[in-house]
C-alpha positions, 0 to 999 in steps of 0.5 A, spaced: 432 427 322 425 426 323 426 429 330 429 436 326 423 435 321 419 435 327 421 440 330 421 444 324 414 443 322 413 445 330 417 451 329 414 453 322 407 452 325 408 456 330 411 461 325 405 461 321 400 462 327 404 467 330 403 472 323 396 469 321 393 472 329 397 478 327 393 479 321 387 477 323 388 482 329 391 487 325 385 485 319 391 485 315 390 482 308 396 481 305 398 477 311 392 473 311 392 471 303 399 469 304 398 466 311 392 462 308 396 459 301 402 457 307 397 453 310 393 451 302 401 449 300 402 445 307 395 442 307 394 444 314 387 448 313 384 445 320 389 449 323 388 456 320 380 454 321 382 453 328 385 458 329 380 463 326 375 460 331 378 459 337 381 467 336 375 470 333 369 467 333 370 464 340 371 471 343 364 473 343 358 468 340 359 464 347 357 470 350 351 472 345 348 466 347 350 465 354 348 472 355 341 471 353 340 466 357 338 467 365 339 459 366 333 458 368 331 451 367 325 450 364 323 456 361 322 456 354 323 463 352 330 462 355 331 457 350 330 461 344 335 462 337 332 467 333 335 473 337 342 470 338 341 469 331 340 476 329 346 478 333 350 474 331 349 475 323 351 483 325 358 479 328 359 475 322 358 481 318 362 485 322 368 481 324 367 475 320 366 477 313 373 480 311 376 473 312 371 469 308 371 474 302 379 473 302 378 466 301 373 466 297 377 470 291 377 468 285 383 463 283 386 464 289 387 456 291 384 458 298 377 455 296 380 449 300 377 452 307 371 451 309 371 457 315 363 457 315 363 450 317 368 449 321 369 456 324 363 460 325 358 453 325 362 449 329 362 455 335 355 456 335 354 449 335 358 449 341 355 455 345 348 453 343 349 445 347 352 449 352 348 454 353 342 453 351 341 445 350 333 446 351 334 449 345 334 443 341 329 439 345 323 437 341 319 435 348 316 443 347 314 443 340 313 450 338 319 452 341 323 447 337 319 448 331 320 456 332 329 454 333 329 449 328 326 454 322 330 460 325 337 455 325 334 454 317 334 462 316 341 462 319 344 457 315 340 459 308 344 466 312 351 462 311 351 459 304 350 467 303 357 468 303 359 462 298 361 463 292 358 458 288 353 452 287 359 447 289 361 451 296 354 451 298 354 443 297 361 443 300 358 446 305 353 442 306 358 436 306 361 438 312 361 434 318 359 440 322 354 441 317 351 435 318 351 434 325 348 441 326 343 438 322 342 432 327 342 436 333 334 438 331 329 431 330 324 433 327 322 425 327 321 425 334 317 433 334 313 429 328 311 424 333 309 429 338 305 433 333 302 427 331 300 424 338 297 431 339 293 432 333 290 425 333 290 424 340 285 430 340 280 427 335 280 421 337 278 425 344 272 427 340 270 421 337 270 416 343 264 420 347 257 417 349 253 421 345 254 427 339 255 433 341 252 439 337 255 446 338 254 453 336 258 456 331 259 463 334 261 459 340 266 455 336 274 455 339 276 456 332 271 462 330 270 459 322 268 452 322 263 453 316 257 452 320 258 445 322 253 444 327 257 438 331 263 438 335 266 432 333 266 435 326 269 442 328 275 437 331 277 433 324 276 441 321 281 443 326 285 438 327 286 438 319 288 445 319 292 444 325 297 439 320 298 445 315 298 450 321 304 456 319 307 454 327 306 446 326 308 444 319 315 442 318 316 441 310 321 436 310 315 432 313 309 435 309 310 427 307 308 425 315 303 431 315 299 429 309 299 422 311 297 424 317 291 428 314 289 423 310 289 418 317 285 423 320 279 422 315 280 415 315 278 415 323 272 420 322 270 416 316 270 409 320 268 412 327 261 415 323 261 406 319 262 403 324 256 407 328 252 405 322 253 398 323 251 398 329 245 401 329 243 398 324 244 391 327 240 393 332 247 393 338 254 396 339 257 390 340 265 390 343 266 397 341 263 403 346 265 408 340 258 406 337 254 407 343 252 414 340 249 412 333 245 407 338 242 413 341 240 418 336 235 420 333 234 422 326 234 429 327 242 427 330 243 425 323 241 431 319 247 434 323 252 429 320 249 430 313 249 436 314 256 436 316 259 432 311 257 436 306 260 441 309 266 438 310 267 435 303 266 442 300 271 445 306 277 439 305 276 440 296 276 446 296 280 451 301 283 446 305 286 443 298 287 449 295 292 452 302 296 445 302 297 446 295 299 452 295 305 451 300 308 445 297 307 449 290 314 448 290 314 441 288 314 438 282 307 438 278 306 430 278 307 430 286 302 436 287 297 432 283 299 426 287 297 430 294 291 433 290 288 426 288 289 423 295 286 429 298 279 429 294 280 421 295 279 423 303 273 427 301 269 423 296 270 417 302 266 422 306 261 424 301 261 416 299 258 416 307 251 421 306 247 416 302 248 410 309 246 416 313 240 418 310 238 411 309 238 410 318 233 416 317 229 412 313 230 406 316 228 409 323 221 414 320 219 407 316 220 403 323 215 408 326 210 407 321 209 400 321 208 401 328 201 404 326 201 400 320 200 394 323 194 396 327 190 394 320 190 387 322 185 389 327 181 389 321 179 382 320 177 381 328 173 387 326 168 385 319 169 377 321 163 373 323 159 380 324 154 382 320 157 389 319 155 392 314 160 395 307 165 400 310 165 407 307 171 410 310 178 410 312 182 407 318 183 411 325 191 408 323 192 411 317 193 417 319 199 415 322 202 412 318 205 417 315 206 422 322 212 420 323 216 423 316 212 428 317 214 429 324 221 429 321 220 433 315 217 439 319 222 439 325 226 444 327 233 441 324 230 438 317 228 444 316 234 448 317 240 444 314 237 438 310 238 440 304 232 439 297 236 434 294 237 430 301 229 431 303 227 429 296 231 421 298 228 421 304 221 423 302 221 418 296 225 413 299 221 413 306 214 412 302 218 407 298 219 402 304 213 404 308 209 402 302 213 395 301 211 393 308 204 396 307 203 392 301 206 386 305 202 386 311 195 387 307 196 382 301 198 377 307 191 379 310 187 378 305 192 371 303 189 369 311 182 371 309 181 368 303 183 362 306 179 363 311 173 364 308 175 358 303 174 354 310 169 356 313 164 355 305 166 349 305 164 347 311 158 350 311 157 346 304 158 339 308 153 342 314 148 342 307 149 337 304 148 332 310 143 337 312 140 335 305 139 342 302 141 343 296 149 345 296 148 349 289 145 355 295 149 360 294 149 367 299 148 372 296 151 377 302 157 380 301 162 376 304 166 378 310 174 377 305 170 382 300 169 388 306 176 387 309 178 388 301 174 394 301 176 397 308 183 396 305 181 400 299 178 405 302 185 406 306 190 406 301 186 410 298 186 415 303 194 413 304 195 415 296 192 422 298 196 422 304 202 420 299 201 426 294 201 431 299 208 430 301 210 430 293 210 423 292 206 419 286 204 413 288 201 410 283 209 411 281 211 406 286 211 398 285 208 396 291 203 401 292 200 399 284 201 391 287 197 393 293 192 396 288 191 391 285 191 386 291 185 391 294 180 394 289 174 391 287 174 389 280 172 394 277 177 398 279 183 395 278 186 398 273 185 405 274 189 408 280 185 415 282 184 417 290 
């Protein structure tokens, strides 16, 4: 009994091809729509989406794809879909479509098959793995990139011709579907982008030294003016993450992270610079040798890049990846827009560190002069020099080196008024802490000195037997080091408001007013 059930079910099967080719052959309607319920009524769908396949489909998609390779291995544009793809949605629409329409009716039962899936997909995705498997290779991510969205369309070109919501999910669904999709590992092309755009900035920031670069002359033509080149390379290497022929949609989560990684590295290369310079060596780590090397011209060009680079990545930068992820949800976009603005304030947040290594470096030039002022006491103790009545050669240099970095070339041309202004009072506010420090321990050693030298010269008198109620009436020698230092802060105010700096607004300099002055000036500041 099985073997006649066997045999019958043979018989039958082979019936039911025999008429279904037919019609197909013919594009028989009426035989195809009832062909198609048999196999609905039989359970047999597989057959007939095979059969329609190994027919049909088969008969010219291999050739498409085969015929537009040359089979030469290794070049790229030989491995290219997007051609393959128009031709083959011409065939469907020609050859293919009667079929699909027939099984798409409407109440027919025939929505069973799934002959997109495992009929048209099926065999281009078995043509394109033999012939052009490169295709599918992320090792070459732009003509990977160009195929995997060019197989998106094509796919999206599919679900066309479903009826509904549901044959597009159950499409979907299909275990062709799916391994379709796998074929393309955006994972891996991920990881090769990242290696790429990384590996780019990190070869800009482990130089020696700073690079600067000329705008015009710049790769990318539009970089905001910013004046070092690796600033010019966060510029790019941000925008190559959101580039058209980079980014991946499905990844937007990979790319923003990556964004956002690529302003961590810029931030923590300029901080870990500071550091070094600032206690005084690079270290263990090479990286930091530029910051060791610069002068403060260099920095301006930082601060002017940082800015320019805040304004860039909050404004159109934030703008065009808002843009392309317009289509998520409101709380995700703002989510990205506040990770993007947290990217940029972690840059801003670095200008006032910057501008104090200027400062830093103005104020230790200076007190290189300013020390000269202890050559005040070998000048005035134990001669009979008379009051002073003018400056110090050295005061004039105090301030040379703020001057000199205010009037450069670069301070001039990118150094904003608000930033200038910092600089300014902040440097005039150090040096003159360490001009009072200096002074005010001068004056401590000299008065002490001279406290040494009365009472020894009242002991000489008394055993002398002299009267050691004698008192000279000469000036002495603490009080002309005290006027010469008045004489030279004074000179140091004038050179003070001649920068726009108020000194009699600066604690110290009233500190060392009131060190200096003779007694009848001590509480009016006026030079």
């Amino acid at each position: 009994m099985e073997k006649r059930i066997q045999n019958a079910s043979l018989l039958l099967d082979a019936s039911l091809r025999h008429c279904f080719v037919d019609g197909l052959e013919h594009r028989d309607a009426n035989a195809i729509y009832n062909c198609l319920r048999a196999y609905a009524a039989i359970d047999n769908t597989r057959s007939a989406e095979e059969i329609f396949r190994s027919t049909v489909v088969a008969r010219l998609i291999p050739k498409i794809i085969s015929h537009n390779s040359s089979g030469v291995v290794g070049e790229a544009s030989q491995d290219e879909l997007d051609e393959d793809y128009k031709q083959i949605k011409q065939y469907i629409e020609k050859d293919c479509k009667f079929l699909l329409e027939i099984s798409s009716t409407e109440n027919s039962g025939l929505h069973v098959f799934s002959f997109l899936a495992n009929s048209i997909l099926k065999e281009v995705l078995s043509a394109i793995q033999k012939g052009k498997p490169g295709a599918f290779s992320p090792g070459r991510p732009t003509e990977f990139l160009k195929n995997y969205r060019a197989s998106l369309d094509f796919l999206a070109h599919l679900e066309g011709y479903c009826p509904s919501r549901s044959a597009v999910a159950k499409f979907r669904a299909e275990a062709v579907y799916i391994e379709f999709m796998k074929q393309w590992n955006v994972g891996v092309y991920f990881s090769l982008r990242f290696q790429e755009i990384a590996g780019a900035l990190d070869s800009a920031l482990t130089g020696a030294s700073l690079v600067p670069i000329q705008t015009s002359h710049s790769q990318s033509g539009n970089t905001e003016d910013l004046t070092l080149r690796q600033s010019v390379t966060l510029l790019e290497c941000l925008r190559s993450c959101w580039r058209e022929d980079v980014l991946v949609l499905s990844c937007s989560d990979k790319f923003l992270r990556l964004s956002l990684q690529l302003l961590s590295r810029y931030s923590n290369w300029l901080s870990a610079g500071l550091a070094a310079r600032k206690a005084g060596n690079s270290g263990s780590n090479p990286v930091s040798e530029w910051a060791i090397s610069a002068i403060p011209d260099d920095f301006v060009y930082i601060i002017h890049d940082l800015n320019c680079l805040v304004a860039n990545i909050c404004g159109d930068f934030m703008g065009h990846v808002i843009e392309l992820l317009s289509s998520c949800s409101t709380e995700l976009v703002d989510l990205v827009k506040q990770s993007i603005l947290q990217g940029g304030k972690s840059l801003k947040d670095l200008v006032p560190r910057v501008t104090n290594s200027i400062i830093e470096t103005v104020v230790e030039k200076s007190v290189e002069d300013l020390r000269q002022l202890k050559g005040i006491t070998a000048t005035y103790r134990m001669t009979n020099k008379p009051l002073p009545v003018r400056h110090s050669p050295y005061v004039s240099g105090v301030l040379r080196p703020l001057k000199a970095f205010l009037d450069g070339e670069r301070a001039a041309t990118y150094l904003a008024r608000d930033i200038r202004d910092k600089i300014v009072q902040g440097a005039a506010v150090e040096i003159t802490g360490r001009y009072h420090e200096l002074a005010a321990d001068l004056v401590s050693v000299a008065r002490k000195t001279e406290s040494s030298l009365q009472r020894i010269r009242q002991g000489a008198q008394r055993r002398a037997g002299a009267s050691s109620d004698v008192s000279d009436h000469n000036v002495s020698d603490t009080d002309k080091i005290c006027m010469q230092l008045f004489l030279d802060i004074q000179e140091y105010g004038r050179n003070l408001s001649a920068l726009g700096v108020e000194a009699e607004k600066i604690p110290a300099y009233r500190s060392l007013w009131q060190c200096v002055a003779p007694a009848d000036r001590q509480n009016m500041i006026s030079f």
